[in-house]
C-alpha positions in Angstrom: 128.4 91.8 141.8 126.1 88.6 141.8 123.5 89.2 140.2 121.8 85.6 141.7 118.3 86.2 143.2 118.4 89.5 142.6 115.4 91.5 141.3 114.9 93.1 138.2 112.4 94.7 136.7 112.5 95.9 132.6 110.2 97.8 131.0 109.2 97.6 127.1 110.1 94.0 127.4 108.2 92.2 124.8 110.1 92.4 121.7 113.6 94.3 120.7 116.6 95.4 123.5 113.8 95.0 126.6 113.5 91.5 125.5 117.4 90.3 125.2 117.6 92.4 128.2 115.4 90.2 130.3 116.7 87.0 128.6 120.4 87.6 129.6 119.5 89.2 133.3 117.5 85.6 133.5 120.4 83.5 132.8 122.6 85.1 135.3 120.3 84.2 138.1 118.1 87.6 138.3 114.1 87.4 139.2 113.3 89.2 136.0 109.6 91.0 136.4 109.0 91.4 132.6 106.5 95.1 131.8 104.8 96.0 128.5 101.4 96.6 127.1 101.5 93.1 125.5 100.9 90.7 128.3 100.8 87.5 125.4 103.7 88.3 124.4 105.2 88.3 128.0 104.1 85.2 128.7 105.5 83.4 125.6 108.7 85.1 126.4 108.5 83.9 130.5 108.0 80.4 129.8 112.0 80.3 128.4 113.1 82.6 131.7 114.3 80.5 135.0 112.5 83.0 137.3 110.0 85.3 135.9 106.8 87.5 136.2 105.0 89.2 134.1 102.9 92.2 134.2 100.7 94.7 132.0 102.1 98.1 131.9 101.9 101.2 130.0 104.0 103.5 131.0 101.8 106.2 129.4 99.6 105.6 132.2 100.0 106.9 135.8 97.3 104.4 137.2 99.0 101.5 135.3 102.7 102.1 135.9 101.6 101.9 140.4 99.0 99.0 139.7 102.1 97.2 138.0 104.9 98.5 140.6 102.3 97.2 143.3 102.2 93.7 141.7 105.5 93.4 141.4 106.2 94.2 145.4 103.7 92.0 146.0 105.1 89.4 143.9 109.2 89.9 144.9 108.7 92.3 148.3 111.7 94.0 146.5 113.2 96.0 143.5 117.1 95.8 142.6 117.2 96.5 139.5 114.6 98.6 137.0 115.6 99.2 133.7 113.4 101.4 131.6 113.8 100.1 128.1 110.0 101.2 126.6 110.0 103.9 123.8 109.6 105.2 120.6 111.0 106.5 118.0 108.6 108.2 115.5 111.0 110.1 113.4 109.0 113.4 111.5 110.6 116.3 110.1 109.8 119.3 112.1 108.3 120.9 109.3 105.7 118.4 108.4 104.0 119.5 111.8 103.4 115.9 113.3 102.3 117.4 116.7 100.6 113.9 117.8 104.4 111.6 117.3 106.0 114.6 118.9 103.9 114.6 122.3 103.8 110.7 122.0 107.3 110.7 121.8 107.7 112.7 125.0 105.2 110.9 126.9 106.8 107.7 126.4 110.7 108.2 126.2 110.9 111.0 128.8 107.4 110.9 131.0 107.2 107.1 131.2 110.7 107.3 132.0 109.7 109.5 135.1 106.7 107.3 136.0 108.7 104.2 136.7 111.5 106.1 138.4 108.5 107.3 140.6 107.2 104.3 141.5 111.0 102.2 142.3 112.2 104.7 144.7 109.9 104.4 147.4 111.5 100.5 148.2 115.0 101.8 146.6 115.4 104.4 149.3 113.8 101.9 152.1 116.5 99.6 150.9 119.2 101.8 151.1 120.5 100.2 147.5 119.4 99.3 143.9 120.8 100.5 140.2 118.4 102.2 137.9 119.4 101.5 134.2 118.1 103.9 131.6 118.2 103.1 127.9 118.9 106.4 126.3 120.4 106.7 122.7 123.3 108.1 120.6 120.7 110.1 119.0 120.9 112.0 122.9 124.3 113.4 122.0 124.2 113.6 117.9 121.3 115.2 116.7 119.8 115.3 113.2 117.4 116.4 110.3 114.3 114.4 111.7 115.4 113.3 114.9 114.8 116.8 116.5 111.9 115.6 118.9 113.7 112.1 119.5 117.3 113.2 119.8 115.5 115.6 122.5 113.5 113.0 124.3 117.1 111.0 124.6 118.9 113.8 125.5 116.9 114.7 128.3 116.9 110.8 129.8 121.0 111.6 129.5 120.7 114.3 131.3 118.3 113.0 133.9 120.6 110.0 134.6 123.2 112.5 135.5 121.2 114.1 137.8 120.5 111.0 139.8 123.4 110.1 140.2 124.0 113.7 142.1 121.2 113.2 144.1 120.3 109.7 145.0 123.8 107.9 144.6 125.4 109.7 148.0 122.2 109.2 150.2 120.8 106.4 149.3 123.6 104.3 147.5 121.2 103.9 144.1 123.6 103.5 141.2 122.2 105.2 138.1 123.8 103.9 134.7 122.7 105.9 131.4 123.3 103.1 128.1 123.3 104.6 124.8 123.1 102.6 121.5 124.0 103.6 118.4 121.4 101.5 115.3 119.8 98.4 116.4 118.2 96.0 114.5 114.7 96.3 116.2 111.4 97.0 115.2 111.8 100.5 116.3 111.9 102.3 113.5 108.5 100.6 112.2 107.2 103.6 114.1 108.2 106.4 111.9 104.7 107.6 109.4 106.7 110.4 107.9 106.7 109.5 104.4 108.6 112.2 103.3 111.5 111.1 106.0 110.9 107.7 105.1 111.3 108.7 101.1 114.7 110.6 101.7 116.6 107.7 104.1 117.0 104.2 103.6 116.5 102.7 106.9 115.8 99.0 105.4 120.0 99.3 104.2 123.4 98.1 104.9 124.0 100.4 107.4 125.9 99.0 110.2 123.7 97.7 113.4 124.3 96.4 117.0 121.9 93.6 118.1 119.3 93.4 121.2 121.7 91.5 123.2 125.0 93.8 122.2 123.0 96.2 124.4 121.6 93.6 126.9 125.4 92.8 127.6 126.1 96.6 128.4 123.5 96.3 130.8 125.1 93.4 132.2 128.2 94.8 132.6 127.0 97.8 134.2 125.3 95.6 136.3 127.7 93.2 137.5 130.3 95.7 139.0 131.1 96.0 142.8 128.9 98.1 144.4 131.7 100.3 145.0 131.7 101.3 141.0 128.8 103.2 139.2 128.7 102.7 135.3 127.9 106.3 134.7 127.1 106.2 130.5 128.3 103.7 127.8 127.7 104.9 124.3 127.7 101.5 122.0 127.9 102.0 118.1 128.4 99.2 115.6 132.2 99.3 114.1 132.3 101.3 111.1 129.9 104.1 112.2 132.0 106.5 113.5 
């Protein structure tokens, strides 16, 4: 599919995969309507985009996420693409009792997930077409000591993916893609305050790691199929992580 004038909106696009994301949909000719918190940052990022707007948004925030969806009508009159790229990834031990990353966790990876699906479908459905990308994560499929609340918050954006597909693929012809990376080197982890996690694993290793635009290239690919094809999931590890 030609991507060329088409409209796309990512979320969490100031920094990391959201950013490379925007960058590579840009090149290919998309109207890329970049969403974070950090509207400087947008803007630095917009002024190397063809095409762009950009607009606060927390997706924490029910009041933000529809002020933001509005603007962005406003601006394009249209929605073809929304990928929801924000998150977090606080990793705590269960047993360190870190109730405040758990919930955060949840209201960003899975509710602010939900929020932006709310607010596309309206003009999705009126359209009769768009794709709705959701940046998920191995850690959906292959849980571990630590990533309990994470792996959870993943898993359920897997499963809601599926779901979609059942219900909004056959009557209203929205393609619904699930990506999920293995380690990327982003920020990311910068959120975990668990010392004790952060004592017993060496995140600052050798460990193998995909970059940003390893994942923005998924996207593209998913993207850029015939209309006729849906991208259900692609899981993307580095080579030598098994």
């Amino acid at each position: 599919m030609n991507l060329n004038d088409k409209v796309a909106v990512i979320t969490g696009a100031s920094s990391g995969i959201g950013k490379s994301i925007a960058e590579e949909l840009s090149k290919k000719g998309c109207k890329v309507a970049l969403a974070s918190r950090s509207l400087d940052k947008l803007k630095e990022i917009g002024k190397g985009l063809s095409q762009s707007f950009e607009v606060e948004l927390d997706v924490t925030s029910d009041k933000s996420v529809s002020e933001a969806f509005e603007k962005i009508y406003d601006r394009f009159d249209r929605i073809d693409i929304l990928v929801n790229s924000a998150g977090v990834m606080p990793l705590t031990y269960l047993k360190n009792e870190n109730l405040e990353d758990w919930l955060q966790t949840i209201e960003v990876n899975v509710k602010g997930t939900l929020r932006c699906i709310h607010a596309v479908l309206p003009a999705m459905k009126k359209q009769n077409n768009g794709h709705i990308i959701n940046i998920a994560s191995v850690d959906g499929k292959e849980i571990f000591e630590g990533g309990a609340v994470y792996g959870a918050s993943k898993a359920a954006v897997i499963e809601l993916s599926r779901a979609m597909r059942m219900e909004l693929s056959p009557d209203f012809n929205i393609r619904v893609s699930s990506i999920e990376p293995g380690t990327v080197a982003t920020s990311l982890r910068e959120d975990i305050s668990d010392e004790e996690l952060l004592d017993d694993k060496d995140y600052g290793g050798d460990e193998p790691k995909l970059s940003p635009k390893n994942i923005a290239d998924a996207v593209l690919y998913a993207t850029t199929q015939p209309d006729s094809v849906n991208v259900n999931e692609l899981l993307i590890k580095p080579t030598g992580k098994s």
